[in-house]
N, C-alpha and C positions, 0 to 999 in steps of 0.2 A: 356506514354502508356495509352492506352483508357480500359476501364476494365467493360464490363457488368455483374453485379451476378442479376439474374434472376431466377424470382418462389421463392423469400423469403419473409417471414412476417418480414415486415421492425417495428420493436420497438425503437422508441426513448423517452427515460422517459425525456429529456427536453423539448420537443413539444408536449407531451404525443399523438404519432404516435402510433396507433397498427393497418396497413393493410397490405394484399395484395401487391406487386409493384415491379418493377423492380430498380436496381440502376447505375445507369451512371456514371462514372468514367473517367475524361479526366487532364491532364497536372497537376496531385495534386490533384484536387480538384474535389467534389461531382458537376457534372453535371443535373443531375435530378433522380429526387425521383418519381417515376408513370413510364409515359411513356419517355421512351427515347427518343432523335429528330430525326426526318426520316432519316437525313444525316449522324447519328451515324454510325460508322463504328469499333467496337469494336476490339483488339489484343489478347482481350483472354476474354471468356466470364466463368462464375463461375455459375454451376447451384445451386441452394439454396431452389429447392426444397424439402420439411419435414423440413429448417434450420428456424433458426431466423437471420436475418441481422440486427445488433446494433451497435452502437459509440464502437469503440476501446477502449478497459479497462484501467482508470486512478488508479493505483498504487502507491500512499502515501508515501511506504513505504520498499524499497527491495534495501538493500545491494548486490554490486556488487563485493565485493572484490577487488577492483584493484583502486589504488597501495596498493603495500603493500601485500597484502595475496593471492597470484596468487596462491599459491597453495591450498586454498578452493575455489576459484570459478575466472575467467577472462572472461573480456568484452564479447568477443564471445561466450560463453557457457551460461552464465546469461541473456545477450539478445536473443539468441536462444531460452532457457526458457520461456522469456518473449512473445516474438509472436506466441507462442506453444502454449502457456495459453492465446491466444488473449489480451493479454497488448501491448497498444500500446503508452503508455505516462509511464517515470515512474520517482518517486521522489528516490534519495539519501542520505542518510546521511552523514556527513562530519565525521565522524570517519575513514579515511582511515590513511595509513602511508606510507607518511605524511598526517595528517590528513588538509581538504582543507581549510587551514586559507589564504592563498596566491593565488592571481586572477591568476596567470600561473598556477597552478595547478589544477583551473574549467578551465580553458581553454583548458589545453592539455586533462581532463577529456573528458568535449564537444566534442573534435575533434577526438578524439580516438571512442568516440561512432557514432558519426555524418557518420564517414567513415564505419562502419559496415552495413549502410542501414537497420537497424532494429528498433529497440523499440528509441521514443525518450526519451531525458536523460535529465530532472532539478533538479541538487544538489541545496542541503544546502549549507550553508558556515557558516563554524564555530562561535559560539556567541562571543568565546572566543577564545583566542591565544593556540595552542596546547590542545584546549580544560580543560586547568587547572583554566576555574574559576576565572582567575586573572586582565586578559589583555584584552579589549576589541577588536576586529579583524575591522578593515578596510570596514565599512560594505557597505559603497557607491561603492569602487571599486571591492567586489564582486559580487556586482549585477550588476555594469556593464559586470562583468565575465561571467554573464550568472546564480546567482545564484536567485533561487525564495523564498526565506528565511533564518533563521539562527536558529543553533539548537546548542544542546549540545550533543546531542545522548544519549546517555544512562548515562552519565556523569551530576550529579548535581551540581549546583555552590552553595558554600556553604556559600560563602558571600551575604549574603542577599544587599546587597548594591551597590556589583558588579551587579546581577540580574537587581536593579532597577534604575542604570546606564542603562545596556541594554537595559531594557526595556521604557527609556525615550527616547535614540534615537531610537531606533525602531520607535517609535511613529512620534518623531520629523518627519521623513522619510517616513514613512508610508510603514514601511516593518513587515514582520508578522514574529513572535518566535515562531517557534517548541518548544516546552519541551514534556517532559513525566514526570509526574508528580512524584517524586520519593524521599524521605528523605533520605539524604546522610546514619545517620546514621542508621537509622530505616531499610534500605535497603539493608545490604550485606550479608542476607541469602541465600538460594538456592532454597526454596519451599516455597509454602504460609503458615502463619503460621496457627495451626489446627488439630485435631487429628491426621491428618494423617501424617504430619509432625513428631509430637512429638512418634509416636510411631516407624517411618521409621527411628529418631535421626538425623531431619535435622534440618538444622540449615531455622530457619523460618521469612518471612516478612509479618508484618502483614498488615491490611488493613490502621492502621494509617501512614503506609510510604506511604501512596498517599493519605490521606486525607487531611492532614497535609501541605504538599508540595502546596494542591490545594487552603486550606483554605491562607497560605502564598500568594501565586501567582494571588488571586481573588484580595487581599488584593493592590498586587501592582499595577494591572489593573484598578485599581479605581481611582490609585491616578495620573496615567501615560498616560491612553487613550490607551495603548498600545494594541494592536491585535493579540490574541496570538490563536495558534493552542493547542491543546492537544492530544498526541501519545499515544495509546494502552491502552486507562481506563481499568483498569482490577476487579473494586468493585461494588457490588450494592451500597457501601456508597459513593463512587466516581462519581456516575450517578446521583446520588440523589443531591450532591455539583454542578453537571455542569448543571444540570436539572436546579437547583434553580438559577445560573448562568444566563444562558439564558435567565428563566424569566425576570430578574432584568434589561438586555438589555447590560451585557456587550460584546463587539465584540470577540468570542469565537465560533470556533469549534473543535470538537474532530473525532475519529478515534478508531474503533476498532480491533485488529487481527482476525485472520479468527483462530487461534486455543483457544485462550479464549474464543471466541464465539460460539467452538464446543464441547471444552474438559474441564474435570476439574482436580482436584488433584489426584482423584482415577486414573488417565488413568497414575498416574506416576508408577502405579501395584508394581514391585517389583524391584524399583531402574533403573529405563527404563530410560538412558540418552537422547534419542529421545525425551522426555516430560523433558527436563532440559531447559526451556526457562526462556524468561525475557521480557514484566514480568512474573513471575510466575503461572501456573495456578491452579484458586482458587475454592471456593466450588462452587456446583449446584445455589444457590442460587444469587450466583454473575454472574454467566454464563448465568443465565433466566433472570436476569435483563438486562446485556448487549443484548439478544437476542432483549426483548422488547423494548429497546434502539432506537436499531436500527431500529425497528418496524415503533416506532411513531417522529423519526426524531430526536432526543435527541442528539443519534450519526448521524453525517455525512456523513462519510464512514466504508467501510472494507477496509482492508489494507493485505495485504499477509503475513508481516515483514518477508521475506524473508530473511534468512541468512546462507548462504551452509557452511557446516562444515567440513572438513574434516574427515575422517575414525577416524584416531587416535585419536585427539582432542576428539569423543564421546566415545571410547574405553577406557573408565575410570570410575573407580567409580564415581557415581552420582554429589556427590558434587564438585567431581576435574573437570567432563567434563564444557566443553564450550558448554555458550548457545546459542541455535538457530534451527531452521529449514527452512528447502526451504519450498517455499510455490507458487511464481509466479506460474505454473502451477494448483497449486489446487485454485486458488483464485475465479475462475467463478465457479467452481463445489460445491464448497462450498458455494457459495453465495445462488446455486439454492438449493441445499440441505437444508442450514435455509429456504430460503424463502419458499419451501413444506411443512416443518415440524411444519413453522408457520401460514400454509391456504394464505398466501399472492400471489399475482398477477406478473407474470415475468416482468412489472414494475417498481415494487419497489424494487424486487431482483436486477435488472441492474442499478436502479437508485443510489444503493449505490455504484455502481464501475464504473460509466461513468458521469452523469451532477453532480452529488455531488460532488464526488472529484473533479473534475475541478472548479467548484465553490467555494473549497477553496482554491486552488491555485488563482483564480480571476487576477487580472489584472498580476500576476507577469509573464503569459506566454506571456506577448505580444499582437502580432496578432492572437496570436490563442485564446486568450479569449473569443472568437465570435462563437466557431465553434472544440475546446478540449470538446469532451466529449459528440459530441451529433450530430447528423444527419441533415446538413441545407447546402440548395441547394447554390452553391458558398464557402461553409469551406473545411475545409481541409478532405481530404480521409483517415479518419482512421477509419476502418471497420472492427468487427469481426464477422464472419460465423460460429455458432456451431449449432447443433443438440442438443435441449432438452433434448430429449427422447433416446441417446444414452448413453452409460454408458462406465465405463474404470476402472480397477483395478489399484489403486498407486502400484507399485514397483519400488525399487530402478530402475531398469534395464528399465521402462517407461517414467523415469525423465530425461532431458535435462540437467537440472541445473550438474555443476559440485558436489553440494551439492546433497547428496543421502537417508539424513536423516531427517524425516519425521516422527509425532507419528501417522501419515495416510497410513506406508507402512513398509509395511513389505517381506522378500526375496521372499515369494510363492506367498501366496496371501494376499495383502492389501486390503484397504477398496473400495469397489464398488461405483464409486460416476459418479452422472449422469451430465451430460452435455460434450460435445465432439466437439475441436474445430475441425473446418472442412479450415476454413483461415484466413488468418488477411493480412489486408493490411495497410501498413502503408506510409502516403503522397503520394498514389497514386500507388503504386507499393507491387506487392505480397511477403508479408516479410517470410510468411509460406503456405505451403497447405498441409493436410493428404494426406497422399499416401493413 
């Protein structure tokens, strides 16, 4: 299909593009950026004028439910989600059930997603067998499976030794370990620990269950060469360890959520299981440091950590619910929201959710390495169209996702947040458009 969107301010924060221009879209792939060629003969043209035309949104981070939990969220509804909220690339974690320690299972995952024509899909694959920390998983024929890393997901290994097994072949290979940085023990509270914790009677995780884990895992990175990602920092003292990190030149990048980056402990008000995530969210002054974070580059990206819950599952006392919220849709709104409240430039608001994230995926997508995550004449057609300057109310009843629960929305009216996608296209073909 030939695809002209025309009259958009084309933004691309890896070429740092901010003009004017038309965009051409033929067999896949980005035809021309300016003027389209005389002979062009377009099948559907997208007008974009008042929009922004940018790289389709690299998402880190978002559970899809399936297998295994089809009844909070399946393939179709989660991908719908996805190119709703103009994501057009998105990462998995291997926490499903069965969780994806076995190369037939990113494969039938792939092909299940592949056939919906919508958002593309690169899992994890388990670090570990059944994810217990014990066993190490097959890690060369999951990446021939199609996986772009290995994680634990929210699961710690508590064997120090197993970790720096993994983390030697990793190295050996040159494949990258997701963690979130997390002390087994330190960690099985339900809210950060903090006045407000202690006076709601939760049971609380303090800032050294991720200091700890970090200071560990610098430790093994020193001795292993290993390249390792960091999921959802959630501390100013955890910024301050990846900060120093950095410095020192070890191969490291991290990722923040878009709800620790907006909310704190207070927004858990009066036992609100919508604010029952993981990690936990913690005081104002962890929240401004992650904001600044991401400011001056420290963090990588935003990430949505999308995870749809079902009804019941949050229809429980606080500490009993299960954590998570959808986010895929709010993750551009959100982005521009910081990026306003922090004086910054729609640049570096997009740059954390298009060339960055794809730049830590880096070679593991393949061919798309060239051309994930950013605007260049000959890559791939993965385009989103929104409107700055429009605005949309979260409510459940606005959300795609089969997940409905959000501390961004509420039955009447939710939170007002600006930016409105208008399309997304993905590999050349229009995966979403507002009616």
């Amino acid at each position: 299909m030939k695809i002209l969107i025309k009259n958009g301010r084309v933004i691309d924060p890896a070429s740092g593009t901010d003009s004017q221009a038309d965009v051409a879209l033929a067999a896949g792939r980005i035809l021309a950026i300016g003027q389209a060629p005389a002979d062009f003969a377009p099948n559907r043209t997208l007008d974009a004028t008042g929009c922004i035309v940018a790289p389709g949104l690299v998402d880190l981070s978002a559970r899809l439910r399936e297998p295994g939990h089809e009844h909070e969220g399946m393939l179709e509804s989660e991908m719908a989600a996805a190119v709703a909220g103009g994501v057009t690339s998105l990462v998995c974690p291997p926490d499903t059930d069965p969780v994806l320690d076995e190369p037939g299972l990113v494969e039938m995952l792939k092909f299940r997603a592949e056939k919906l024509h919508q958002a593309r899909l690169f899992p994890l694959g388990a670090l570990t067998r059944s994810l217990k920390g014990e066993v190490l998983t097959e890690m060369a024929e999951l990446t021939e499976a199609g996986c772009v890393g290995f994680s634990q997901a929210e699961v710690a290994v508590v064997d120090t030794q197993v970790l720096q097994r993994a983390l030697q072949y990793a190295a050996t290979y040159n494949y990258t370990v997701w963690l979130r940085p997390q002390d087994h023990f330190l960690g099985k509270g339900v809210a950060a620990s903090g006045p407000l914790a202690t006076r709601l009677g939760l049971g609380g995780v303090p800032v050294a269950a991720e200091t700890i884990a970090l200071h560990t895992l610098f430790a093994l990175m020193r001795s292993t060469g290993a390249r390792v990602h960091l999921c959802r920092i959630s501390s100013a003292a955890g910024i301050a360890l990846v900060r120093q990190a950095k410095a020192e030149g070890l191969p490291l990048t991290c990722d923040v959520s878009i709800n620790s980056l907006h909310l704190t402990d207070l927004d858990i008000g009066f036992f609100d299981s919508r604010a029952r995530l993981s990690p936990p969210l913690r005081q104002q002054r962890d929240r401004d440091a992650l904001r600044e974070a991401l400011v001056d580059g420290t963090v990588d990206a935003l990430v949505s950590d999308h995870t749809p819950v079902e009804g019941d599952a949050k229809a429980l006392p606080f500490a009993e619910a299960e954590p998570g919220a959808t986010g895929l849709e709010l993750l551009l709104s959100l982005s521009l929201k910081w990026g306003r409240e922090q004086g910054i430039d729609l640049m570096r608001s997009l740059a954390v959710l298009t060339s960055e994230p794809a730049r830590v995926l880096g070679a593991s997508v393949g061919s798309l390495q060239d051309s994930l995550g950013r605007l260049v004449v000959g890559g791939v057609a993965d385009v989103c169209v929104f409107n700055p300057d429009a605005e949309w109310t979260v409510t459940p009843a606005a959300l795609r996702s089969q997940g409905k629960h959000t501390p961004f929305a509420f039955e009447v009216s939710g939170s007002a947040l600006p930016g409105k996608v208008c399309a997304t296209v993905v590999g050349g073909h229009i995966a979403y458009q507002a009616a």
